[in-house]
Residue frames as a rotation matrix with the C-alpha (Angstrom) as fourth column:
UNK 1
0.585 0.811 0.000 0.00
0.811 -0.585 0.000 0.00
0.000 0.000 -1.000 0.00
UNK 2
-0.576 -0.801 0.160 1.31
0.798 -0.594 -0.102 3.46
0.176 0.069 0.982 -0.73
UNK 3
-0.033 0.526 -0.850 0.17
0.266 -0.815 -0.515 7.13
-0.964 -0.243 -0.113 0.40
UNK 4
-0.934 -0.319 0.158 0.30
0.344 -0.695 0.631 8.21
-0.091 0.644 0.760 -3.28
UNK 5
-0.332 0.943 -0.016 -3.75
0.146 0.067 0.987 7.89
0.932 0.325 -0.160 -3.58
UNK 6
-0.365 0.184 -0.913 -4.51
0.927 0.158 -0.339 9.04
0.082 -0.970 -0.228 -0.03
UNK 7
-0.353 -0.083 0.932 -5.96
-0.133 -0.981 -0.138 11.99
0.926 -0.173 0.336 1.09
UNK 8
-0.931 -0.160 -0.328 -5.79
0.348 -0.115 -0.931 12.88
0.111 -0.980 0.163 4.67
UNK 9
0.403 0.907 -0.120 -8.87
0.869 -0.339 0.362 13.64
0.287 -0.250 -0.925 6.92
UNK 10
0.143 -0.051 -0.988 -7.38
0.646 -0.752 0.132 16.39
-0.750 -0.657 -0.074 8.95
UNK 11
-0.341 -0.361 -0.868 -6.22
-0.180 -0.881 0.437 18.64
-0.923 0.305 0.235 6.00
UNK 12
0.652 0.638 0.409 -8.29
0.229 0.348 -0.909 16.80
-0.723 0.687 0.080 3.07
UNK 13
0.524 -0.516 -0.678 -4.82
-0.809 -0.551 -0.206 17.17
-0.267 0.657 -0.705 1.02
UNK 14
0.691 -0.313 -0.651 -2.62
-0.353 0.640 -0.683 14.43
0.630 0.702 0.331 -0.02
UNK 15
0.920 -0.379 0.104 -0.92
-0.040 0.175 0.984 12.53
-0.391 -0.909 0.146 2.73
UNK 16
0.409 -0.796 0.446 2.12
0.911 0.383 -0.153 12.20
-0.049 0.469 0.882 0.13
UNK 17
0.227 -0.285 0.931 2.61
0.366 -0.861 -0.352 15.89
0.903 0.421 -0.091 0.14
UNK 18
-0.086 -0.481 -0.873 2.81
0.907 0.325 -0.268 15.76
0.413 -0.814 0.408 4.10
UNK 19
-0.328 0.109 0.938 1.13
0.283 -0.937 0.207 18.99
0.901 0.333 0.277 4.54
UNK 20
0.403 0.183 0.897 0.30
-0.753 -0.491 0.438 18.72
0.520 -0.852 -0.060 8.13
UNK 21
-0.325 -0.864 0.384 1.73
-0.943 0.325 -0.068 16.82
-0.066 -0.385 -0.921 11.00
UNK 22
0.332 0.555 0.763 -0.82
-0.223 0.832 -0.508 13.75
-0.917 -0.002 0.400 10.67
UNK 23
0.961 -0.146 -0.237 -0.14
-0.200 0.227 -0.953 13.55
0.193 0.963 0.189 6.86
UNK 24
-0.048 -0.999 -0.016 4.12
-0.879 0.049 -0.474 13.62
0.475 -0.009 -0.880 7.79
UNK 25
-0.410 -0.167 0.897 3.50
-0.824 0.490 -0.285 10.74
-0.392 -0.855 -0.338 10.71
UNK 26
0.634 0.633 0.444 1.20
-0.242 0.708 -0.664 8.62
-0.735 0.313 0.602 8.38
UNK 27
0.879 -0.365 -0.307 3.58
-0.385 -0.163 -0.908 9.30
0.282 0.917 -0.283 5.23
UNK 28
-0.476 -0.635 0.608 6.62
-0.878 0.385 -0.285 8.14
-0.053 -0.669 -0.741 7.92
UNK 29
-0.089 0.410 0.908 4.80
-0.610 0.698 -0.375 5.37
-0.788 -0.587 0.188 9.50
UNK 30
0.691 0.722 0.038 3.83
-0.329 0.361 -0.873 3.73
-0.644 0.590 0.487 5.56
UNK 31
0.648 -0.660 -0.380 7.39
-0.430 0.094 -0.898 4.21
0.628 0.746 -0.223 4.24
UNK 32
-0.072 -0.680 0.730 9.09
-0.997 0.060 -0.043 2.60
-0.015 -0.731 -0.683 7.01
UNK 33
0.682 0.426 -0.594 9.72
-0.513 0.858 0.026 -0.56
0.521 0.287 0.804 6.24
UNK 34
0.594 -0.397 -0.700 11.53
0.267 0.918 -0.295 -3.40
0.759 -0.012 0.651 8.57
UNK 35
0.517 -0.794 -0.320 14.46
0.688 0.163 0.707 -4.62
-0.509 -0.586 0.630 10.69
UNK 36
-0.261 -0.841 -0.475 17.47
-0.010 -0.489 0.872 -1.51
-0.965 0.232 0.119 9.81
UNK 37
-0.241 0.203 -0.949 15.49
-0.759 -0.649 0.054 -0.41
-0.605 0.733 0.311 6.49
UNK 38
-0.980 0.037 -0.194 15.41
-0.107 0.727 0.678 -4.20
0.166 0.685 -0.709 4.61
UNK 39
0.029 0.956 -0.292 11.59
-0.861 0.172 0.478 -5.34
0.508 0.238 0.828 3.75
UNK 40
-0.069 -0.474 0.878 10.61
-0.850 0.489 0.197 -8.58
-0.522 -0.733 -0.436 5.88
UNK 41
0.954 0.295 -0.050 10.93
-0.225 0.597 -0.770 -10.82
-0.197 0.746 0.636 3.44
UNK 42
0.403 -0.875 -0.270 14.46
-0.441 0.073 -0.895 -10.09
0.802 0.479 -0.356 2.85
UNK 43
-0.007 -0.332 0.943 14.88
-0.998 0.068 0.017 -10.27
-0.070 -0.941 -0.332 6.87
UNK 44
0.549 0.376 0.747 13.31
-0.486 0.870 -0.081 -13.92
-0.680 -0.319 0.660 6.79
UNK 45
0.833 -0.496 -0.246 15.96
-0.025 0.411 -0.911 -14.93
0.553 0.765 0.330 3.82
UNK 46
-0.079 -0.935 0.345 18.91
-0.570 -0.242 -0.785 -13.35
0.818 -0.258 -0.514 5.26
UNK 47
-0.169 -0.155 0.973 18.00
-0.956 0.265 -0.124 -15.81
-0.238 -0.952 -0.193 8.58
UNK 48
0.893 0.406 -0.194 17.09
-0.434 0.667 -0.605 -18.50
-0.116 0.625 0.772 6.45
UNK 49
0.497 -0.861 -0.106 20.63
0.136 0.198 -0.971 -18.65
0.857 0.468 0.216 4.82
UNK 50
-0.224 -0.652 0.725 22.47
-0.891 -0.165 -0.424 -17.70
0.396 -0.740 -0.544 8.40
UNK 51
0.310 0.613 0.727 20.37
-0.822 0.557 -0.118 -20.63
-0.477 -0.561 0.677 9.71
UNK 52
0.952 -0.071 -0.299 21.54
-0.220 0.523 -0.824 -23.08
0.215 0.850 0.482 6.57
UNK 53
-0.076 -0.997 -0.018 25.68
-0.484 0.053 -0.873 -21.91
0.872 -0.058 -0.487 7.07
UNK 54
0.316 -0.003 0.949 25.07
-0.924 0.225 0.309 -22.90
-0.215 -0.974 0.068 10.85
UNK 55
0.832 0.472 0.291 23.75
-0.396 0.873 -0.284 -26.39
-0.388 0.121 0.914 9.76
UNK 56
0.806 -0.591 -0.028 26.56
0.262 0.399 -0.879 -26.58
0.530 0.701 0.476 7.11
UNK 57
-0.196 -0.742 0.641 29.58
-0.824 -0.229 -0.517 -25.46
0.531 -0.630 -0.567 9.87
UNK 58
0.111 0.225 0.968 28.14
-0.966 0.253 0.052 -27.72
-0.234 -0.941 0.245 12.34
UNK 59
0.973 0.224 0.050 28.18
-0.153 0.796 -0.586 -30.39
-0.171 0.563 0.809 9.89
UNK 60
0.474 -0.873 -0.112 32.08
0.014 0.135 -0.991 -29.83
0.880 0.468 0.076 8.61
UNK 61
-0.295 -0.575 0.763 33.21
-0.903 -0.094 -0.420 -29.38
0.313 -0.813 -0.492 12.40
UNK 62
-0.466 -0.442 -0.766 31.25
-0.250 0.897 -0.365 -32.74
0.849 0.022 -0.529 13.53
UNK 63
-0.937 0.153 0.315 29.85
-0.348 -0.289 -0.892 -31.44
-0.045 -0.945 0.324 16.31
């Protein structure tokens, strides 16, 4: 979902243009995305594959 097609109640302007402080905090709040900016999808790969090397270390060490 994106603010481009919004329009705020409080100022009945585009929330993408961020013309009052509700529109800025919604227009924040929509583009924020994840763990340290990444989408979670990528988050659940990137532990996926950390979760895999374990398996494959633990395997080549024996343990």
């Amino acid at each position: 979902m994106s603010c481009e097609h919004l329009v705020c109640a409080q100022c009945a302007h585009p929330v993408i243009e961020g013309r009052c402080p509700l529109c800025r905090a919604n227009r924040e709040r929509m583009h924020n995305h994840g763990f340290a900016g990444l989408s979670p999808a990528l988050v659940v790969v990137l532990l996926l594959v950390l979760l895999f090397a374990t398996l494959v270390l633990r395997h080549l060490v024996g343990a």
